[in-house]
N, C-alpha and C positions, 0 to 999 in steps of 0.2 A: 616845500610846496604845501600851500592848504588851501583844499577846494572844498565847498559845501556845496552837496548834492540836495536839489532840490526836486520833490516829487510833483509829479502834474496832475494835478485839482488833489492836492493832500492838505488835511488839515491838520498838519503836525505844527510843533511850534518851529518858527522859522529859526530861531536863533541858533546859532552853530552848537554842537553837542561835545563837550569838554575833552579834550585830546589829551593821550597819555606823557611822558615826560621823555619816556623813554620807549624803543619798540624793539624788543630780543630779535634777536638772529634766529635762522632758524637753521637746521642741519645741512651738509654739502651737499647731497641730494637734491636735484629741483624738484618744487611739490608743484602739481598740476591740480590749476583751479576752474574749476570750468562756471563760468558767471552768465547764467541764465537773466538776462533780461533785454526787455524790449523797446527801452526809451535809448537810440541813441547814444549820446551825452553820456549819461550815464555812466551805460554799459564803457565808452570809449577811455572815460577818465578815469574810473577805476582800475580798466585794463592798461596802461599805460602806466599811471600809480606801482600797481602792485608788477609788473615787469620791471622796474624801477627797482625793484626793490628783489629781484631774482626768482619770482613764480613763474614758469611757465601757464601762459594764462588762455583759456580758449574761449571763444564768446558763440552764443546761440540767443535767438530771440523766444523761440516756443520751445512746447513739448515737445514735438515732433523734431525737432534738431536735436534737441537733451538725447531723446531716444537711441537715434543716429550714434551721436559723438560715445554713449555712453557704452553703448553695442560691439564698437571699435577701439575704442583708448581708456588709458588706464586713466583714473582719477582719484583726488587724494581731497578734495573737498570741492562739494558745490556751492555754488552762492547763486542762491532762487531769489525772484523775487514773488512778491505775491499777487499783483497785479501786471496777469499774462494778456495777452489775445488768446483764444480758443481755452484749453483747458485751463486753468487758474493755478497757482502755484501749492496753493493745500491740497490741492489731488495730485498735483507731479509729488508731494513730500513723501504723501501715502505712500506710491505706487515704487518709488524710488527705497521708500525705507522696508517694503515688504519683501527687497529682495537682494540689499545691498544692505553695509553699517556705512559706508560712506559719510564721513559727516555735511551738516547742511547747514547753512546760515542762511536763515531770511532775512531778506528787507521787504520790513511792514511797512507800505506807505502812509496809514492812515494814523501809523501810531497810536494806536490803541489797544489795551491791556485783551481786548478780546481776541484779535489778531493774532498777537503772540501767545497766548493760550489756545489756540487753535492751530498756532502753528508745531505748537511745542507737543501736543495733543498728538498732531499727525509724524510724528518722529524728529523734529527739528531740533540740532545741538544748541542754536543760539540765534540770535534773531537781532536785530539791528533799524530801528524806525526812522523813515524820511525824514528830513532833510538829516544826511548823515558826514562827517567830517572822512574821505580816505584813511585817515591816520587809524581811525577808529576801529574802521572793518579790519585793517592790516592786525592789528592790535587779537582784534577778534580772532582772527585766519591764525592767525600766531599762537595765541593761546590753546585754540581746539587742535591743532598738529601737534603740538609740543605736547599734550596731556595724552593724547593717541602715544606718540612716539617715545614716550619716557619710561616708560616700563615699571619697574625699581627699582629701587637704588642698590646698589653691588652687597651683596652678603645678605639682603632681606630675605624673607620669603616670597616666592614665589608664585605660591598655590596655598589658599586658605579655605577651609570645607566650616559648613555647619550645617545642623540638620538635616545634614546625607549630600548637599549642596556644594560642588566644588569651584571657586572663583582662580580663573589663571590668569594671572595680572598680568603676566609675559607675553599672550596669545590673544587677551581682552577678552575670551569666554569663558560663558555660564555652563554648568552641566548641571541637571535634577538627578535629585538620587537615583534616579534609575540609570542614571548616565548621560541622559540624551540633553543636544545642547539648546541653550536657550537661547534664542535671538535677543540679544540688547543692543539698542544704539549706542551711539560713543557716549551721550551725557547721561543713559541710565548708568551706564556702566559704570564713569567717573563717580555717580553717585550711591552704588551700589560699592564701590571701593571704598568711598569716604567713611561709609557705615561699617564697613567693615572692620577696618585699621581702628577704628572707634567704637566698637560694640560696648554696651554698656554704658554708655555717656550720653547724656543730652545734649543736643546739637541742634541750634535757633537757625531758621533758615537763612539770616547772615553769615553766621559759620560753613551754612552746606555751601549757599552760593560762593564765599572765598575760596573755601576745599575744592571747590568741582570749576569754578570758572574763571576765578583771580581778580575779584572784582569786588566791594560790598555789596549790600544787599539794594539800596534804594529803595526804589519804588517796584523791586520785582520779584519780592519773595511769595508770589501766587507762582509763578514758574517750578518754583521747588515743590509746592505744592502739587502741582499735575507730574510731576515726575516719580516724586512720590507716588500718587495713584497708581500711575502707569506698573511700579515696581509692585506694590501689591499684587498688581492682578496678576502679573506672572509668578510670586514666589508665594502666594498666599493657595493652602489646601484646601482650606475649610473659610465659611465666611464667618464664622465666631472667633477666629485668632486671623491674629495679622502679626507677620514678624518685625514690623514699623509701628509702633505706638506712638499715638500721637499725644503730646505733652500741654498742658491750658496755658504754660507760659511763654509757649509758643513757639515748640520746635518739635522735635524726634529723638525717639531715640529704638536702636536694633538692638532687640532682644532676646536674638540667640549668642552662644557660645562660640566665638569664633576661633579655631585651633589652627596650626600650618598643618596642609596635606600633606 
């Protein structure tokens, strides 16, 4: 099956967006996707799609249905779009991510680098611009569950501290030295792991984006950039140090000591 979804008054490019070769499996467990959006079409072909393909799939056109469904049932990824009726999809991402790690994938209609930095700003794992290939998103859904669901590998460590900071890759949470835990979404997290396992090494934002989302980099290593930021301001004490240095040849690199807890 390959359908190209097309946005209504979107000025993305129209031509179909390059599809993977292959689409992993995902675990025997059904993962429940709940696909907030409001064109129809859309919504119908993607949900059909991805049942196809074994997700238990739930559809809502606004916030106020998201609210509802979300109140009541368990869910394991949403797919927002960002052009809602009534509230818009950058303020569901907020309001969703303030109180939930739930991962979120948008679809940008407009396709525009501002869009997905603003979506990625307001908590979004991954983002996906109009007119978009099923295969794609599936591709997408896949990958964000399978990096939630994968834990470590058998004999690693499982908890690594630095600067009083404990990471538990088992559980997905942060504690500050004092203990207390730190809310991350699923792709600070992803990216706050990759620096980890890697402290001490420069790491180009083609690298983070592979590590964190299994993709190159393209045209979207400003995304690592806002995630970046976002990790500063929760791990950073002082504004004279930052434990992310940023490098001129155009990466990162974490600069504490990282030890197994």
């Amino acid at each position: 099956m390959t359908v190209v979804l097309r946005a209504r008054q979107s000025s993305a490019n129209p031509s179909m967006i390059g599809t993977p070769d292959a689409i992993s499996n995902m675990t025997k467990d059904t993962q429940n996707i709940l696909i907030v959006e409001d064109d129809r079409q859309t919504r119908d072909l993607v949900a059909r799609y991805l049942r196809e393909h074994s997700f238990a799939v739930h559809l809502v056109t606004n916030g106020k249905e998201m609210d509802r469904h979300l109140s009541h049932n368990r869910v394991d990824l949403i797919v927002l779009d960002l052009m809602l009726p009534g509230e818009d999809g950058l303020s569901l991402c907020r309001r969703v991510r303030m109180e939930s790690t739930t991962p979120i994938i948008m679809l940008t209609a407009k396709g525009e680098d501002l869009d997905r930095i603003l979506g990625l700003e307001m908590g979004a794992d991954d983002y996906l611009p109009k007119p978009f290939n099923p295969r794609e998103l599936l591709a997408r859904i896949n990958a964000v569950l399978r990096r939630r669901a994968s834990g470590h590998a058998a004999g690693a460590a499982t908890r690594l501290k630095f600067m009083g900071w404990i990471i538990d890759l088992r559980l997905r949470e942060l504690r500050d030295p004092e203990g207390a835990q730190v809310p991350l979404t699923s792709a600070e997290f992803d990216l706050l792991q990759a620096f980890c396992e890697r402290a001490g090494r420069v790491l180009t934002r083609d690298n983070l984006l592979s590590m964190t989302r299994g993709r190159p980099g393209g045209g979207f290593g400003r995304s690592i950039d806002v995630l970046v930021s976002r990790l500063r301001r929760k791990l950073d004490r002082t504004e004279d140090t930052s434990v992310i240095k940023t490098v001129r040849t155009g990466g990162y690199i974490f600069t504490p000591v990282v030890e197994e807890a």
